[in-house]
KOLDO-970509 format. One record per residue (C-alpha): z, x, y negated; residue in three letters. Coordinates in pm, 1 decimal. Each point is the difference from the previous one (the first is absolute). Layout:
! KOLDO-970509
         pz         px         py   residu
          Z          X          Y      ALA
...
***
This chain:
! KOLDO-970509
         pz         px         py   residu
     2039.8     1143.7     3141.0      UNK
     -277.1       27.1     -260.2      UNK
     -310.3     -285.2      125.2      UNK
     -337.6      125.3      -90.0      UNK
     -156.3     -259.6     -242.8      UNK
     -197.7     -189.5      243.4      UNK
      240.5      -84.0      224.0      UNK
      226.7     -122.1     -296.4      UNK
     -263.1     -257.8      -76.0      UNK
      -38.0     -115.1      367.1      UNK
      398.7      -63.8       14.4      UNK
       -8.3     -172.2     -325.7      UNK
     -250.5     -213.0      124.3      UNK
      330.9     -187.1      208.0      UNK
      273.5      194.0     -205.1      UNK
      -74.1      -35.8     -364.5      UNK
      242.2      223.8     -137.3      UNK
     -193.7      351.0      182.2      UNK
     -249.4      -69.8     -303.6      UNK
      247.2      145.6     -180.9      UNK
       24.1      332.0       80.2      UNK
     -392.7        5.4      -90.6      UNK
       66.6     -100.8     -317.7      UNK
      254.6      266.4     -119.2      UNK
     -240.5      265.1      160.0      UNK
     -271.3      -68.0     -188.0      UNK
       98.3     -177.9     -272.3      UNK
       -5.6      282.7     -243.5      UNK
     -336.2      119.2       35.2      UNK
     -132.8     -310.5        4.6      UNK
      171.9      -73.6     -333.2      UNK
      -87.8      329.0     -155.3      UNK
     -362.4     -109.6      122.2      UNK
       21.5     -315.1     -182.0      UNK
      198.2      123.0     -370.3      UNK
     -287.9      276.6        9.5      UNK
     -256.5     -283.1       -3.8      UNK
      143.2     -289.3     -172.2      UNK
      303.4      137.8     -173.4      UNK
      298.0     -220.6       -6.9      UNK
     -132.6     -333.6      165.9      UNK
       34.5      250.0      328.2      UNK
      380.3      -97.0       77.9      UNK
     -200.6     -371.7       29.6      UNK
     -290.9      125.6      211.5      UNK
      198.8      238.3      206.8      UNK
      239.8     -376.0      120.2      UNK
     -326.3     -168.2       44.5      UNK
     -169.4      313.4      211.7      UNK
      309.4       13.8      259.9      UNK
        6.0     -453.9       -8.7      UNK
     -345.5      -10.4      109.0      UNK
       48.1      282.3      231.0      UNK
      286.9     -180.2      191.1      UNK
     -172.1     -300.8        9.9      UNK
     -283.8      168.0      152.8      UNK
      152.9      219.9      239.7      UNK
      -73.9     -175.4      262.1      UNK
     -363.7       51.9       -6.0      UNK
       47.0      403.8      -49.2      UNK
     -209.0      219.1      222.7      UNK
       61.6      340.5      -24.9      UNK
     -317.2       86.1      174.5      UNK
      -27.0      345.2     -156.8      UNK
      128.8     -121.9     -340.1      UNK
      337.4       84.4      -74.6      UNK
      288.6     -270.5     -211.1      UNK
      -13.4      239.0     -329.2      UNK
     -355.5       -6.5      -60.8      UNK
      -34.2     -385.1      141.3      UNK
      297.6      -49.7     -255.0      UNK
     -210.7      155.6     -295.2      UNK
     -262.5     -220.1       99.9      UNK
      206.1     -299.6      -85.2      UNK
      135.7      139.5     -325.6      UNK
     -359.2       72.2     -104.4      UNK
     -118.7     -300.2       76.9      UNK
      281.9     -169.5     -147.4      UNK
      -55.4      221.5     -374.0      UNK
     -348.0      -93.2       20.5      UNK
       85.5     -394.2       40.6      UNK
      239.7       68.9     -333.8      UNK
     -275.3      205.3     -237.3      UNK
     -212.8     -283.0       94.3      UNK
      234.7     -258.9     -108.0      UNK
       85.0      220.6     -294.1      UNK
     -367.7      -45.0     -125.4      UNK
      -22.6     -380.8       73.8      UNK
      294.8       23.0     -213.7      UNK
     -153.0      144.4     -335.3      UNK
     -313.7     -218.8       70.1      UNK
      180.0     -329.5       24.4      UNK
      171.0      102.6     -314.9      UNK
     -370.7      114.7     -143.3      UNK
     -117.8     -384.3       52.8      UNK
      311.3     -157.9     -136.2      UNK
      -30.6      184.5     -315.1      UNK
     -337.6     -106.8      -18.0      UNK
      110.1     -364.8       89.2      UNK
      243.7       15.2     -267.0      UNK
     -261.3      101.2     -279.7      UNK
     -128.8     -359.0      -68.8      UNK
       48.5      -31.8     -412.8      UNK
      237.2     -149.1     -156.9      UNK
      -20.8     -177.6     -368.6      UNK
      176.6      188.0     -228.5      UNK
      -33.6      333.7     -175.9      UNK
       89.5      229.4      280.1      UNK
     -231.1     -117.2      253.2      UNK
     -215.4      264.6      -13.8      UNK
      267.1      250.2       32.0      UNK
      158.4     -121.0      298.8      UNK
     -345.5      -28.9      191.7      UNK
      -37.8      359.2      -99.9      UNK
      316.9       51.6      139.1      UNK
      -40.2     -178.3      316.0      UNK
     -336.4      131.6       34.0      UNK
      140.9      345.9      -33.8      UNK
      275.6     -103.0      264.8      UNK
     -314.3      -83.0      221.9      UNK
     -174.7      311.6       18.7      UNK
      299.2      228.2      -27.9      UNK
       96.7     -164.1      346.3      UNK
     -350.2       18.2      127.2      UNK
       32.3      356.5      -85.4      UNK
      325.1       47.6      190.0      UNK
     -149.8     -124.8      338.1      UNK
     -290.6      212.2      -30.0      UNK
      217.2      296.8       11.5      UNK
       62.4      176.9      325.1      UNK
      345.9      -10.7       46.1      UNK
      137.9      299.0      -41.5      UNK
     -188.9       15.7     -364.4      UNK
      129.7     -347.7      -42.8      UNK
      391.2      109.0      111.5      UNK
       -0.4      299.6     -257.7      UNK
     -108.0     -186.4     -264.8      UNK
      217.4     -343.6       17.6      UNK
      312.7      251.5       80.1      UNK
     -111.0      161.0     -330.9      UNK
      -80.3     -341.7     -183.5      UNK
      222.4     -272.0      118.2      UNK
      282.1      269.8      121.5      UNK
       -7.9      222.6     -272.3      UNK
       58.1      300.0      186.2      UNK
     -111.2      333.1      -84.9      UNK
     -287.7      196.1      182.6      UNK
      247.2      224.0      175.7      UNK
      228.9     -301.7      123.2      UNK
     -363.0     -159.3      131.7      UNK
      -55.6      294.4      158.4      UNK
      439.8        2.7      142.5      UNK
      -71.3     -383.0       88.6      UNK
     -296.8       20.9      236.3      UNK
       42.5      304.4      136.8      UNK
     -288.9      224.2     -157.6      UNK
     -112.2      284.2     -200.2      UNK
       18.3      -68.6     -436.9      UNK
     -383.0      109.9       55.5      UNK
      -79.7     -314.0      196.0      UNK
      209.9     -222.0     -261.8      UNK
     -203.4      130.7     -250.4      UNK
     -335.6      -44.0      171.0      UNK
       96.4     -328.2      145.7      UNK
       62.2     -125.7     -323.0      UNK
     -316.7      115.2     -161.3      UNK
     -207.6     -129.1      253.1      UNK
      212.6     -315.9      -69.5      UNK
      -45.3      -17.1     -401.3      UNK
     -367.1       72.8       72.3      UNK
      -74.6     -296.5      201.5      UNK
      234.5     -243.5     -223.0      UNK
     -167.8      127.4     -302.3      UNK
     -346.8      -61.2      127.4      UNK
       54.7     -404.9      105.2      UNK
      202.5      -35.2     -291.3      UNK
     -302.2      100.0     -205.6      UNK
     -244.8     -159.8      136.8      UNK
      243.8     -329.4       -2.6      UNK
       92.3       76.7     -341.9      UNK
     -313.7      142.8     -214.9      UNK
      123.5      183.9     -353.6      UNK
      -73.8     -185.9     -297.3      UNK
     -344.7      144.6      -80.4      UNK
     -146.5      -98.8      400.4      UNK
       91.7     -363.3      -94.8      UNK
***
């Protein structure tokens, strides 16, 4: 006897284990949802979409809305909660760099306040991307993967890769720039 979704929720309410059949209904979609979005932190997002979702079935009201789209709620929710630590991320690392710039006395002072300077900004840079632009380019720079495998790895067209990462390289280039003025603007 197949349940309809709602009811499998109510009965897992006092019989934990009907959650499952929820899970390996929509489980896919929800994951193919997620590795469009985020690429391969989904596997993470999609365990943490169906753990809140059991722990807050209980308080589900169908009331016209259905358990896929209430389900897609969660996972978008739960992406958004990720990007956003993704970007306090890069700007923690933006104010350590910074932190770490104090001089020291020797000969290569200078260059290593450059350096950490440069580590500064390029992470400032980072969380000003959206994240999509951001994904394509750190998959290109700290990945090393080619524009087609970008465009294999999250799930869209070489087109977008490209674009993605030009809008990326635009914005880096313009803080680091700014942060770090040529030789003659000094």
């Amino acid at each position: 006897m197949h349940l309809a979704d709602d009811v499998l929720i109510q009965e897992s309410v006092r019989e934990p284990e009907q959650f499952a059949p929820l899970f390996d209904r929509h489980a896919v979609a929800i994951h193919r949802y997620l590795a469009r979005r985020i690429g391969a932190p989904a596997d993470d997002l999609l365990a943490e979409t169906f753990l809140i979702a059991f722990r807050r079935r209980a308080a589900y009201q169908p009331l016209g809305l259905e358990v896929r789209p209430w389900l897609f709620g969660i996972a978008t929710n739960v992406l958004h909660r990720h990007v956003r630590q993704e970007e306090r991320h890069y700007r923690a690392l933006a104010r350590a760099a910074r932190e770490q710039a104090a001089p020291h006395d020797d000969e290569r002072a200078d260059e290593r306040v450059d350096a950490a300077a440069l580590r500064a900004d390029l992470a400032a840079a980072l969380a000003r991307l959206k994240p999509g632009d951001r994904d394509a380019l750190l998959l290109l720079a700290y990945a090393q993967l080619s524009y087609a495998e970008i465009a294999t790895t999250l799930g869209i067209p070489l087109g977008t890769v490209r674009s993605r990462i030009n809008r990326a390289r635009k914005v880096t280039r313009a803080v680091l720039a700014v942060a770090m003025p040529s030789e003659g603007e000094r």
